[in-house]
N, C-alpha and C positions, 0 to 999 in steps of 0.2 A: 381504370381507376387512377393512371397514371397522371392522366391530363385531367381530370378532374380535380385531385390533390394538389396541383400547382397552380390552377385558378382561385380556389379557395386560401391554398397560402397566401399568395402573391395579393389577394382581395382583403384578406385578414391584416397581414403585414402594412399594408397602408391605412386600412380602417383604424388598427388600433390609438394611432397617431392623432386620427380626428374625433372618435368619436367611442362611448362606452363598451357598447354590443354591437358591433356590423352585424349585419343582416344579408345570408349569403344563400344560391339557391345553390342545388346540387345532393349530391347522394347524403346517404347519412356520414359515411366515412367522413367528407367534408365537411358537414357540421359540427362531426365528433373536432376535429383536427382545431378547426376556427374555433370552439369555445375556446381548447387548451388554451392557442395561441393568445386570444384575448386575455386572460384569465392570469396567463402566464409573463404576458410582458405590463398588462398595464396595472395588476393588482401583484404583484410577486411579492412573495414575505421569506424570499430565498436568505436574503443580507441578516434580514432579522434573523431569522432561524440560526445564520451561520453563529451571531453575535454571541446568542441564547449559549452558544456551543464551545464555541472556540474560546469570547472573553468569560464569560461565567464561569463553564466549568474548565474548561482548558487540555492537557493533554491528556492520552485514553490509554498507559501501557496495559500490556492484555493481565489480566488478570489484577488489577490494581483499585485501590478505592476508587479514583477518578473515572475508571473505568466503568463498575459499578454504577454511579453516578449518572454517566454518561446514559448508560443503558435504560434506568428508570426515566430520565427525563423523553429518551427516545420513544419510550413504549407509550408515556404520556401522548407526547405528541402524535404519535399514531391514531390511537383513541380519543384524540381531540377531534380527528378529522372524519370518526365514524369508521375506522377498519376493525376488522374483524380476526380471530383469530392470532390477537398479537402476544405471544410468549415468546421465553428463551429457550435453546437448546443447545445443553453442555455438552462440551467437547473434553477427554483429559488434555493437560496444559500440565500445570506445577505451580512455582513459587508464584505469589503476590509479590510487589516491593512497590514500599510508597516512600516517594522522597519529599522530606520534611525541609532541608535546608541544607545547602553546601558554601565552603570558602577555598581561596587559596592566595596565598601571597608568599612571594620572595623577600626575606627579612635580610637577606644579606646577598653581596655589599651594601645595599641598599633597602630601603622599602618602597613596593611596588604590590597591587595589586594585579591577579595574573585571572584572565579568562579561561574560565575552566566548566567541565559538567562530569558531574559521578556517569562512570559507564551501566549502565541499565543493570540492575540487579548485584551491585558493588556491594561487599561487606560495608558497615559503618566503620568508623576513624574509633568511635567512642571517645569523642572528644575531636580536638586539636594536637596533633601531630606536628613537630616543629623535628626537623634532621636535612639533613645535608644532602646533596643531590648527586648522584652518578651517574654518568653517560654510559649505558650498556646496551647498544639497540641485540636484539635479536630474534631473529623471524623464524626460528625450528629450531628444533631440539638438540640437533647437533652440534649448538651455538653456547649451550650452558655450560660445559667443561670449561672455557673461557672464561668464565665471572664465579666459578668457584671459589668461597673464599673471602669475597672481596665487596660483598653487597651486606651484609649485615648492618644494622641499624639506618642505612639509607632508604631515602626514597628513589625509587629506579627509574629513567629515564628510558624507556625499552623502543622504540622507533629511530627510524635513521631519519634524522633531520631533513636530508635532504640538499637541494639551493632555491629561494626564494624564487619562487617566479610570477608571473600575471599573463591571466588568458588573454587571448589573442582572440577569444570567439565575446561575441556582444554579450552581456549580462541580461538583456531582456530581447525577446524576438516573436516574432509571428511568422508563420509559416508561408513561403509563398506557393505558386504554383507550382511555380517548377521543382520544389523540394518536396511536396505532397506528389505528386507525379512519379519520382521516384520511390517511390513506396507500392505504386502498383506493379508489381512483379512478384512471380512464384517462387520463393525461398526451397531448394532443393533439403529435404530433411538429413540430417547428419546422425549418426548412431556410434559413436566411441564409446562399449565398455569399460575401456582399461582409464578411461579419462573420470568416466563418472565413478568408477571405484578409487581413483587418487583423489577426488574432492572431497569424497565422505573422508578418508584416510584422512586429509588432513585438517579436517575440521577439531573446534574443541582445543586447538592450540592455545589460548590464550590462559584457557582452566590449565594446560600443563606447564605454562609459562610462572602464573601466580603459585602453582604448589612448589615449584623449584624455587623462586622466591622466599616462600615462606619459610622453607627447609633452610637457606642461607641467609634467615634470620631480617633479610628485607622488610621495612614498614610499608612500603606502599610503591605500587608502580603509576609511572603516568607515559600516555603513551599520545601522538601526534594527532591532530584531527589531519583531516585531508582533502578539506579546503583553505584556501588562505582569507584573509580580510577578516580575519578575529571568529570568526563562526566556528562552532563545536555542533558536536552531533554526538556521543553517547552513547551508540548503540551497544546492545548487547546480547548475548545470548544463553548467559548460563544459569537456567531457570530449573533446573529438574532436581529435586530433594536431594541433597548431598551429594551434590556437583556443582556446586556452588564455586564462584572466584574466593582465593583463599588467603588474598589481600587485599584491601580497600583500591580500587582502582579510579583515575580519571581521565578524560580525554582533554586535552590541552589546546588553545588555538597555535599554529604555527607560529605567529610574531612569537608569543611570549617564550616556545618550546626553545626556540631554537638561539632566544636570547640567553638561557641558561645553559644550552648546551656551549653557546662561545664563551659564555665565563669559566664554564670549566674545563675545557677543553686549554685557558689559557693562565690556569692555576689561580682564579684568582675565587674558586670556592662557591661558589650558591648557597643558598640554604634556602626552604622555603618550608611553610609552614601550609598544614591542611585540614580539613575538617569537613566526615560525610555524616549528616546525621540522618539516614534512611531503615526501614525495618522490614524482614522479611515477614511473608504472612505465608501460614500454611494450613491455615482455618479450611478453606474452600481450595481445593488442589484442580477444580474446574473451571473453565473459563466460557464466557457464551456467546452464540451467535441471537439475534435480535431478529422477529420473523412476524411481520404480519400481512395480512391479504382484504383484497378486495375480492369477494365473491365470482364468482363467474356463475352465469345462468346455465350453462350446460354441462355436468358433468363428468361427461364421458369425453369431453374438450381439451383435458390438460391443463396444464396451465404456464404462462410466461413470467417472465423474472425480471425484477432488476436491483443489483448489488453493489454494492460498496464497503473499503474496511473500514470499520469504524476506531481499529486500536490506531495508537500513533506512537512516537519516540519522545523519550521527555525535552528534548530541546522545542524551545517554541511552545505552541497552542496545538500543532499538527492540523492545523488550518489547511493548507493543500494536501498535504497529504496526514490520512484523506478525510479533514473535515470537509472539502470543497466537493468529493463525489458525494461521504455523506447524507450531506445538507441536500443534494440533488437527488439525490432519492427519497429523502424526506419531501421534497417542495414537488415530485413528480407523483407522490402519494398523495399529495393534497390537491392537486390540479387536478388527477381523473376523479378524486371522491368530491372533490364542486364541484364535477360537471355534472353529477346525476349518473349519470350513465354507466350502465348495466352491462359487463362485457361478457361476451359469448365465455371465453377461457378465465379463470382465475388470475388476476392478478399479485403476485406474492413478491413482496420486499423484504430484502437481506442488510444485517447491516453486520457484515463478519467481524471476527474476534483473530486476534494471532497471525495475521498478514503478515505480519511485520519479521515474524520468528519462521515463517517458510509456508506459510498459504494456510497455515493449518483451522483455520475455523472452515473456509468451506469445504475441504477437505474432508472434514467430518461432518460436513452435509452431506457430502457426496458419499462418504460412507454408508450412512446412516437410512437417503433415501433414496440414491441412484446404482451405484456399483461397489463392487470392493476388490483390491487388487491384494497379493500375498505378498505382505510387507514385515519382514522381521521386527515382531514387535517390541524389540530389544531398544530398537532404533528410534528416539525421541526427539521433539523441538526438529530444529535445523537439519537434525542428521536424516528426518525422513523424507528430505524433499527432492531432493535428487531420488532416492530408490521408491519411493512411492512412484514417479512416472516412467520408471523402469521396470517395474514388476508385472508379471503376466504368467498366467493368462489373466483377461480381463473377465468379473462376474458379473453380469448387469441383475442388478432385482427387480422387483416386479414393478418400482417406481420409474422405470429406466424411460419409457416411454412417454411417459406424462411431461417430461418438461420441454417444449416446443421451442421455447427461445429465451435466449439470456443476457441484458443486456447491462455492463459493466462499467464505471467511471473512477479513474484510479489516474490519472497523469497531470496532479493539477487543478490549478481551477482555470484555467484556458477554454476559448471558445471553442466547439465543437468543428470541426470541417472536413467530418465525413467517418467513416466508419472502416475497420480493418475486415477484410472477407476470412482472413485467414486459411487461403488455400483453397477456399470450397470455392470453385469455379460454380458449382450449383446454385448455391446461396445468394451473389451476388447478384443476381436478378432481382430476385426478390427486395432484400437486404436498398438497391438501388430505391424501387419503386415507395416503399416506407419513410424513404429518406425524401423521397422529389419533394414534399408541401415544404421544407426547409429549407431548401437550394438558395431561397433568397437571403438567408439570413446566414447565408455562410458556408454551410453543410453541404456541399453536392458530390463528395469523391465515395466511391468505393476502390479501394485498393488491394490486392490480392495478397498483399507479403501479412508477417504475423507478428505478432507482439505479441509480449509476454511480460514475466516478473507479476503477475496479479493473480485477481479470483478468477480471472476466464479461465486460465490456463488448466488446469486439471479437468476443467469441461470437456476443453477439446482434447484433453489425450485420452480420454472414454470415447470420443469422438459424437460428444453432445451439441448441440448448437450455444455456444460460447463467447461473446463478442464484447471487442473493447472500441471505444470511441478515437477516432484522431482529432489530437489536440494540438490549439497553439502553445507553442512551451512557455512563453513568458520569462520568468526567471526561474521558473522549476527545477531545471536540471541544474543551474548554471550558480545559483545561492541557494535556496529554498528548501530544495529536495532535504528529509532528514536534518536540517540546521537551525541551530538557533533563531532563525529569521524568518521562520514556518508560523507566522502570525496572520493577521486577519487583515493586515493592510496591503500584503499582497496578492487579496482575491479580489479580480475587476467586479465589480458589479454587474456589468452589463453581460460579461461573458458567463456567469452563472445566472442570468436569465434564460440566457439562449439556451444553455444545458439542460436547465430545466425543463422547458421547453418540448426540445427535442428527444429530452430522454422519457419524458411521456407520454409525446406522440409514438413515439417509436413502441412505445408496450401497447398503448392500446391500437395501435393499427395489426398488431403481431397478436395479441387478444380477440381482434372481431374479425381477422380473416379467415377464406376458407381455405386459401394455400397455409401450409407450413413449411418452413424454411428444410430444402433437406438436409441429411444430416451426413456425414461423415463416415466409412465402412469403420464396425468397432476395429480399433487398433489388437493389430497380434505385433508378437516381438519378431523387430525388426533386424536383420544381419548386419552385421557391421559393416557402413560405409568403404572403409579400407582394409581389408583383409589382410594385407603384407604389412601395417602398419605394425612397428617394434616401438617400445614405450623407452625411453628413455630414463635410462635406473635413477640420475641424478634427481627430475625433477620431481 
């Protein structure tokens, strides 16, 4: 099949160029492969789709009107394309918050408008806030004795400034060979206990930073973003009923933070004035994941996957991340329901909720219809994502079987150039041959090491078949990621063809075969890589 798929690509990829439909002989696989391709570079409605998405409605915090929003227009388009089976399936989550309007300027010495964004799920100002600014950073709690006292009616400056600096690595990039190359290698797995019970330990800092605040009579904190070049990012975390931030909070770009911090640092006073006008919602304490399918003719087949989150952060449109995987599973739902074509396994699209807050929409997939791990249910948001892939033993249910392959787009809107094996030396065979009809256009690495931070990941620590794409970075990491500049001008056009593409050959070739990808031995808990390891009281 191998060399057949690379005829057909390679015959495809030039035909598309001349001509509406090539006409190619070979197995069906190959035909299957060449409509995509045709279908998929020379009619694509990926850019529209993004536009529909990114300018229209715009960011997707989970649980948030926009959100909502988002979800109806998704399921439409679903149902425009003929799929089947498209509803939502709630997950608990918590607060709503939708932001309606923010401000922020320096009224003294001067006036100055200051670049800023309410951090996700901020109390409102009720109003405009005008008070004087204090330099107080502090990163733990054993830092508060120090500003006893001394922070009432101010706005707090809580971040260490820092010194100005400018990266030294390029702002936009593609990958070359020899940087893709390194990545094929077997990451030895690590197991620190005492590490992953100091993170949970110290999460949730920020909710105990604002209630010290507010007890010392503080109007509002603002705290450093942690890029430079004016860009904010927002993020937050404190969504769960009466855990709430307990002062209106913002994230500030570095130029403007650190101009207020040298005025006052050299007596000569700040003052700045603010204003968040957002509202919590607690109508629907449920958030959802978005799910529909194309049929599979054989039911006793399984069926194959492929996901993207659909929530995003309020800075920006959340264009790359992840309108751009998204939209690619939107535009790879439409590419196999135009071809006609009837695949052996179910095809079922995901478009998760709560990424952004620690994996948790497919998480509750995975609950729901593949395994469940014993996870103290005390532990919500953020704080369950570390102990959710620590918890064991592992339960598989009766759906644990059914899902054969899954395939993930989260880094980006970057061209595709090859796929992460993640450790299964098994898999990569196969994983390769799925991939060959695409070599030409980019795509030919299998690489062994693993990536993570997405929806594969919980896959694989059930040790389900789980898999993320390798991307070129672009500007993703470097400005984009999370930032104000998560807009729609920074997704190439061409490189969401090819994803599209190739994220649809790749389901339905994983769809009509008769091999299945193997799978991974279910994970037990693992002994702690260093045994003599002593934890260190301070950190």
């Amino acid at each position: 099949m191998m060399i057949h798929l690379r005829a057909a690509a390679s015959a495809v990829a030039i035909a598309a160029c001349a001509v509406a439909t090539p006409t190619l002989a070979g197995p069906a696989e190959d035909r299957m492969v060449a409509q995509i391709l045709d279908e998929g570079l020379n009619r694509s409605e990926v850019m529209e789709t993004a536009s529909e998405l990114m300018d229209g409605i715009g960011p997707r915090l989970t649980n948030s009107e926009n959100h909502r929003r988002a979800e109806e227009w998704a399921s439409a388009k679903f149902a425009s394309y003929g799929l089947k089976n498209i509803h939502r399936e709630p997950f608990e989550f918590g607060l709503g918050w939708n932001l309606k309007s923010y401000s922020a300027m320096m009224t003294s010495p001067r006036g100055l408008p200051l670049t800023v964004l309410p951090v996700a799920w901020s109390p409102a100002t009720g109003g405009t806030i005008t008070a004087p600014v204090i330099v107080a950073p502090m990163s733990k709690v054993e830092n508060f004795d120090a500003w006893k006292g001394k922070l009432a009616g101010k706005i707090v400056l809580v971040s260490l400034p820092g010194e100005t600096s400018e990266s030294k690595d390029p702002p936009f990039e593609r990958l070359t060979g020899e940087e893709i190359g390194k990545l094929d290698k077997y990451t030895l797995p690590r197991h620190d206990p005492e590490a992953t019970a100091l993170q949970t330990a110290r999460r949730g800092f920020l909710r105990k930073l604002s209630t010290f605040l507010k007890a010392e009579g503080a109007l509002a904190m603002v705290k450093m973003t942690y890029r430079d070049g004016k860009l904010v990012h927002g993020e937050g975390y404190d969504f769960t009923p009466g855990e709430t931030l307990a002062v209106p909070a913002m994230d500030m770009a570095q130029e403007d933070y650190r101009r207020l911090v040298r005025l006052e640092k050299t007596g000569r006073a700040p003052q700045m004035s603010m204003a968040i006008d957002a509202s919590f919602d607690d109508k629907d304490l449920m958030a959802d994941n978005v799910i529909a399918e194309i049929p599979g003719t054989d039911p006793k087949a399984g069926y194959v996957m492929a996901g993207a989150h659909f929530d995003s952060w309020i800075a920006g449109d959340g264009a790359s991340d992840n309108g751009a995987g998204s939209v690619a599973v939107i535009e790879a739902a439409r590419l196999i329901a135009k071809s006609g074509i009837r695949p052996k396994r179910t095809i079922r699209f995901a478009l998760w909720s709560g990424e952004e807050q620690g994996l948790l929409g497919s998480k509750a997939y995975i609950e729901q219809h593949l395994a469940t791990r014993p996870v103290d249910p005390s532990l919500k948001g953020i704080d369950s994502y570390s102990a959710w892939r620590n918890a064991y033993p592992i339960t598989p249910k009766s759906g644990y079987s059914d899902l054969k392959a899954y395939f993930n787009m989260d880094n980006g809107s970057g061209k595709f150039r090859g796929i992460y094996a993640e450790g299964n030396v098994g898999a990569a065979s196969l994983l390769r041959d799925w991939l060959a009809p695409f070599n030409s256009l980019g795509a030919d690495k299998v690489v062994m090491s693993k990536t993570g931070g997405t929806d594969h990941v919980y896959l694989q620590a059930i040790g389900l078949p789980g898999y993320q794409f390798i991307q070129d970075p672009l500007d993703y990491d470097s400005r984009v990621h999370h930032s104000s500049l998560d807009t729609l001008d920074h997704m190439r056009a061409d490189d969401m063809r090819q994803a599209s593409v190739i994220l649809a050959g790749m389901l339905l070739q994983a769809a009509m075969s008769d091999k299945e990808l193997p799978r991974s031995p279910l994970p037990t808990k693992p002994d702690a890589t260093d045994p003599f390891k002593v934890q260190d009281p301070n950190q």
